[in-house]
C-alpha positions in Angstrom: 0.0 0.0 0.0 2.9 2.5 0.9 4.5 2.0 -2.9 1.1 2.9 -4.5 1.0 6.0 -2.4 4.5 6.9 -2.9 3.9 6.1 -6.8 0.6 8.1 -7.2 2.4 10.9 -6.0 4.7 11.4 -8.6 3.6 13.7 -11.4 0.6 15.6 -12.1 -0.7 12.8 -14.1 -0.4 10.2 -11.8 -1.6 12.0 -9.1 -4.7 11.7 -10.2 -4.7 7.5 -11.0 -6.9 6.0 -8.1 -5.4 2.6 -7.1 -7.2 -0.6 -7.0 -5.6 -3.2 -4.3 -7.3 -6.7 -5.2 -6.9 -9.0 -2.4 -4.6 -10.9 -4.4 -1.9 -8.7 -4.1 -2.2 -7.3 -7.9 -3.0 -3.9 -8.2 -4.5 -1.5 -11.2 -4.6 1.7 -11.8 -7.4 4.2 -13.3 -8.0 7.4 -13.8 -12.1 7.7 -13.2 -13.5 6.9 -9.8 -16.6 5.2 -11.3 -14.6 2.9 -13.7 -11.9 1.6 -10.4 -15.1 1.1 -8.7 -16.6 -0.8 -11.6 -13.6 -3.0 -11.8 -13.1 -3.8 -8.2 -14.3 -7.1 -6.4 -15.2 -7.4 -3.0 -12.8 -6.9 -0.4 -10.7 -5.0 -2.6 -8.9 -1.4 -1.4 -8.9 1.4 -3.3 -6.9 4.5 -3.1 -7.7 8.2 -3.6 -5.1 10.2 -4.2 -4.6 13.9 -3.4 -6.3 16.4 -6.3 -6.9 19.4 -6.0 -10.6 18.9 -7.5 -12.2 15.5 -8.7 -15.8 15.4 -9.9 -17.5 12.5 -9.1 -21.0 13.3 -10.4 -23.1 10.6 -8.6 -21.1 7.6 -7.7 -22.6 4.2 -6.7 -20.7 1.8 -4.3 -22.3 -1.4 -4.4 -19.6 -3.3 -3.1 -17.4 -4.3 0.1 -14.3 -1.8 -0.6 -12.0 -0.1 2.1 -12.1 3.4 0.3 -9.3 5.1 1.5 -8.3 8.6 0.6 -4.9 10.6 1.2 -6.8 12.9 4.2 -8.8 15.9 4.5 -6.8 18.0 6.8 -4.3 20.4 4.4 -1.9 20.9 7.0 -1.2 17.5 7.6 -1.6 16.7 4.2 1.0 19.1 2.3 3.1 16.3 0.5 0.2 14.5 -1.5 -2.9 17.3 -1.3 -6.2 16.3 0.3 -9.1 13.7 -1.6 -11.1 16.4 -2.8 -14.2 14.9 -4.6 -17.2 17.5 -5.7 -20.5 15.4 -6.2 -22.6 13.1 -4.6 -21.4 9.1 -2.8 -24.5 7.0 -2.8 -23.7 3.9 -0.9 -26.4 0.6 -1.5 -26.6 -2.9 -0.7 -23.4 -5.0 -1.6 -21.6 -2.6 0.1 -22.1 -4.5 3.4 -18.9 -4.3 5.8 -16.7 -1.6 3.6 -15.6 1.5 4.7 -15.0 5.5 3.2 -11.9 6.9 4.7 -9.5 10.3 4.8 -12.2 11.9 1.8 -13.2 15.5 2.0 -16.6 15.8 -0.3 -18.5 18.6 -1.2 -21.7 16.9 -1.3 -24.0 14.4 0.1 -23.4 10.7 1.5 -26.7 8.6 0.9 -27.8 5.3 2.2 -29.6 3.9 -1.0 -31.3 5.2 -4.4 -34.8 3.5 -2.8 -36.3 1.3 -0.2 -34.8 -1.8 -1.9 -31.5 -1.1 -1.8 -30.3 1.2 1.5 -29.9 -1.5 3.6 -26.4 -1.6 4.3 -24.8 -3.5 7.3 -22.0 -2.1 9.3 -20.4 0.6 7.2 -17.8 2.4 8.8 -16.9 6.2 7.3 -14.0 7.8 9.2 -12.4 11.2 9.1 -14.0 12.4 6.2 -15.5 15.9 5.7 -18.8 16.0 3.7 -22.3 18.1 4.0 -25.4 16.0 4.2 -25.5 12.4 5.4 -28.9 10.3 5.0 -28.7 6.3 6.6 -31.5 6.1 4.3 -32.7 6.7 0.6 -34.7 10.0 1.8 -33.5 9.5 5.8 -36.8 9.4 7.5 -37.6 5.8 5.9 -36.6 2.9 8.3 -33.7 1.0 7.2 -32.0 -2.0 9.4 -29.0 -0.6 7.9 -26.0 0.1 10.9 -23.2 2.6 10.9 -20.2 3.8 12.6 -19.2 7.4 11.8 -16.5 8.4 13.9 -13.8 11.3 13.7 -15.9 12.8 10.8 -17.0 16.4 10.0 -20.5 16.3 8.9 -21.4 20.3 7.7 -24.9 19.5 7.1 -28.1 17.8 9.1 -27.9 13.9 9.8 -31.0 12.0 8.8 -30.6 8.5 10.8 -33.6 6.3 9.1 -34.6 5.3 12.6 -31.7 3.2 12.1 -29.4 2.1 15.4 -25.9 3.5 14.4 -23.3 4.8 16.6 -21.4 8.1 16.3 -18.4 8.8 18.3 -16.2 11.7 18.5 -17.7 13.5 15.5 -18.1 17.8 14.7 -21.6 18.2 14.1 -22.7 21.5 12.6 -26.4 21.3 12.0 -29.3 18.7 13.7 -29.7 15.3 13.7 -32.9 13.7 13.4 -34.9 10.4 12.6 -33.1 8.1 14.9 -34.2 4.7 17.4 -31.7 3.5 19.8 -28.6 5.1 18.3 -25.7 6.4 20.7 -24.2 10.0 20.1 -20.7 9.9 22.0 -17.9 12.3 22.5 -19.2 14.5 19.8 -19.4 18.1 19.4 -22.0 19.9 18.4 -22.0 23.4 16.5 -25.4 24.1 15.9 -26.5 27.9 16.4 -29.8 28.3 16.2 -32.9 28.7 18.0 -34.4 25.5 15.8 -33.6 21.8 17.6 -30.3 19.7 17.6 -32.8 17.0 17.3 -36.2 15.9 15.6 -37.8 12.7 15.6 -34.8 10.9 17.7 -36.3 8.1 20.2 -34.6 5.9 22.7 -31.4 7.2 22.2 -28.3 8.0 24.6 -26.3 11.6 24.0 -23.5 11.0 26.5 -19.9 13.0 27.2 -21.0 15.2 23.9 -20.7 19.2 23.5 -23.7 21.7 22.8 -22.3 24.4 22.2 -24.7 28.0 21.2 -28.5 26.8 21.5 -28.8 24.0 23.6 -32.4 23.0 22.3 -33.9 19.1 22.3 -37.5 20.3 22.4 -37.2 18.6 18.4 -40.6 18.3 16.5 -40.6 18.1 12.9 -42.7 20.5 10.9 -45.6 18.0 9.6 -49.1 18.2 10.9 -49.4 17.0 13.7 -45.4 17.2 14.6 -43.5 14.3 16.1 -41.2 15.1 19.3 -38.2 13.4 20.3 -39.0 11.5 23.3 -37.3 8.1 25.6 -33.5 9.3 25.0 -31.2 10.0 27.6 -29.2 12.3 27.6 -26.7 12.2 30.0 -22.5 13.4 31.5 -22.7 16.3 28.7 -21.4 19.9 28.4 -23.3 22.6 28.0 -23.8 26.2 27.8 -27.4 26.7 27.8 -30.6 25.0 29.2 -31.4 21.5 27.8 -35.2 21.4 27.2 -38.0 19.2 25.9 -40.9 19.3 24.4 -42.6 21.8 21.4 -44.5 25.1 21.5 -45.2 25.6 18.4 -45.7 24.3 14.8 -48.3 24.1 11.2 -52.2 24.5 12.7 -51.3 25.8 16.5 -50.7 22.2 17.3 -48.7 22.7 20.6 -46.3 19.6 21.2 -45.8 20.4 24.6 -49.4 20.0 25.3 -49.4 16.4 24.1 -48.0 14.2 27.0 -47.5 11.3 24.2 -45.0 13.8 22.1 -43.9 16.1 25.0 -40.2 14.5 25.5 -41.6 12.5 28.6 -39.0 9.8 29.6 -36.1 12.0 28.3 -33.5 11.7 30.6 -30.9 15.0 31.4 -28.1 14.8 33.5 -25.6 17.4 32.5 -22.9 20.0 32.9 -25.2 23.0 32.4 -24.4 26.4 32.1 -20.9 26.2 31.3 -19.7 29.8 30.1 -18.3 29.8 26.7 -14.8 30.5 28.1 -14.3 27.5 30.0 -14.9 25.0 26.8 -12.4 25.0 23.7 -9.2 26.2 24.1 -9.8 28.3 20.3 -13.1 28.0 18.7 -15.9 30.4 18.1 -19.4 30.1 16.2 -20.6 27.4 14.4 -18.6 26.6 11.3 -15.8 24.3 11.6 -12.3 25.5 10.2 -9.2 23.3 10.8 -7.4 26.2 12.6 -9.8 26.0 15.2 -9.0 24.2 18.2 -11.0 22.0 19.9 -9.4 21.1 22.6 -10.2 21.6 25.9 -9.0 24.3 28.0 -6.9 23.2 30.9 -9.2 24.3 34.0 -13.0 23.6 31.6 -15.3 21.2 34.0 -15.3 18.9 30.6 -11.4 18.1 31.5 -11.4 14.4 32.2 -15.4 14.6 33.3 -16.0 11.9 31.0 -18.1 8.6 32.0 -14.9 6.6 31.4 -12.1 9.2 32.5 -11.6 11.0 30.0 -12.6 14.2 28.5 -15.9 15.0 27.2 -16.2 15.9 24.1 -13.6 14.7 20.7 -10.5 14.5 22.7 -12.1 11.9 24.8 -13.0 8.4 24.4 -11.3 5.8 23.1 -9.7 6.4 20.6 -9.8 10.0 20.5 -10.2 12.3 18.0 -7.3 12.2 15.7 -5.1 15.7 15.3 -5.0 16.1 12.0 -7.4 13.5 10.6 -5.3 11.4 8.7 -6.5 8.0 7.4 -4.8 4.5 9.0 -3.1 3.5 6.4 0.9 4.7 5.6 0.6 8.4 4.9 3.4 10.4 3.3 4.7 13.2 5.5 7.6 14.3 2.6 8.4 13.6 -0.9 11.3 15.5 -3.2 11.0 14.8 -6.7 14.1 16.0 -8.7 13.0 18.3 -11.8 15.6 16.1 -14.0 18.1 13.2 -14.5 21.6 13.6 -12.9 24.6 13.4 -15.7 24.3 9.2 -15.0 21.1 9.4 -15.7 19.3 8.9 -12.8 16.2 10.4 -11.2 16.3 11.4 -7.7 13.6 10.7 -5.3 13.3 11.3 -1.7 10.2 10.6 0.3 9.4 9.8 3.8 6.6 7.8 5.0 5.5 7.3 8.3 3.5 4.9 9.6 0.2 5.7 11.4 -0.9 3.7 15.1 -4.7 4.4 14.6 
């Protein structure tokens, strides 16, 4: 894996081949996401390389790949350039088991093109960066699909499908909604707004997270009559505002609040409230994620090693951690030197360094 890397980083040409690992041991090179996909088996690897912009369009992954691209962070990705992709990932069944890794995407990941075909079981998508993310074909239709998402940055709202899945130490800038017994852990949540960090979430645990700005659960959606959140527990988090239920508002005058079956009864909060804004991250403001911001905790916050296993609440804490600049697992090149031309014997000198990565 570390000579593909170091090879599809030579040249502007190459740098833009994508390489396909089959399992055994042969690999092939393309230059179109779509047609490595197209030629991969299951179990197969492939590589993204750094670009500075690749357009996807819509692609399909219908099989078990490890998707791996060369990161998403551009400070810790100055030798090879970050996976840039611009389009859409749709991921559908067949895809069972595979994993989406170190890509930065502007645009949507989606769980199916219908019904038929989002079920998808254990998926893992790590350290990417990407706007909307639906477990589902449309994200409010129930799918037995399960997920991890961890390390990720999601910039838009997270339809669930009712599904079960687990995220762990994620940034989260807008709501979630449309989960059933999902666990939200060690994330951080950006949202500022008066709106809900939650609609149509059920027996769910929020635990050792951040909510940040406009601590709001009272989540209804806006049908007719609305559906509230309601069973979750939410529990060991950080915040700096008041964590309330229920709805008082919505399409006909239909007052959630009023409806003990819809009202949040059975949520669950025990909490760090009121932490002031200054005892949280060590250097990070508003709601917008930017890699210069850090997310740390500061030294004396009441989040330092408050965590229900020791830890710190929030992305630094769990196990593992959030990942300082988000680099996939696989060998990642931290320097490369590529002589402009031959020496007088002829020769063509190359200097990289790769390191290794423990996570």
């Amino acid at each position: 894996a570390a000579i593909i890397l170091v090879f599809g980083s030579m040249g502007l040409h190459a740098q833009e081949l994508i390489a396909v690992e089959h399992l055994n041991g042969n690999s092939e090179f393309y230059s179109r996401i779509d047609t490595a996909i197209a030629h991969s088996r299951n179990g197969d690897r492939v590589y993204v390389p750094g670009t500075p912009l690749m357009n996807i369009g819509t692609l399909i992954i219908n099989k078990r790949l490890k998707i791996t691209g060369a990161g998403i962070n551009p400070d810790s990705s100055m030798a090879t350039g970050i996976s840039n992709l611009t389009g859409n990932i749709i991921i559908v069944s067949g895809a069972d088991s595979g994993s989406l890794e170190g890509i930065s995407l502007n645009g949507n990941i989606t769980f199916g093109t219908s019904h038929n075909d989002q079920h998808v079981s254990t998926y893992c998508i790590s350290r990417c960066n990407f706007n909307e993310l639906m477990l589902s074909f449309n994200g409010s239709d129930t799918t037995t699909s399960f997920m991890m998402v961890r390390e990720c940055i999601i910039r838009g709202a997270v339809f669930g499908g009712y599904s079960n899945s687990i995220f762990r130490n994620n940034i989260l800038q807008v709501q979630v909604n449309y989960f059933t017994g999902a666990l939200f852990l060690n994330n951080a949540f950006l949202y500022d707004n008066v709106g809900t960090i939650s609609e149509n979430v059920r027996n769910t645990t929020f635990s050792n997270n951040i909510f940040k700005n406009s601590c709001v659960a009272r989540s209804a959606n806006w049908s007719n009559p609305p559906t509230c959140s309601y069973d979750n527990n939410y529990s060991n988090n950080l915040l700096n505002n008041t964590l309330t239920f229920g709805w008082s508002g919505g399409w006909g005058g239909w007052n959630c609040s009023s409806d003990p079956a819809r009202n949040g009864i059975g949520n669950l909060s025990e909490n760090l409230e009121y932490v002031n804004d200054t005892l949280i991250y060590q250097n990070a403001s508003g709601n917008t994620y930017t890699f210069h911001n850090n997310y740390h905790l500061k030294i004396n916050s009441p989040g330092k090693n408050a965590g229900t296993d020791g830890t710190d609440i929030g992305i630094y804490g769990g196990n593992p951690p959030f990942k300082d600049g988000s680099m996939p697992s696989n060998p990642h090149i931290r320097y490369k030197n590529v002589a402009g031309t031959t020496n007088t014997n002829g020769t063509l000198n190359i200097h990289f360094k790769v390191a290794a990565q423990d996570h």
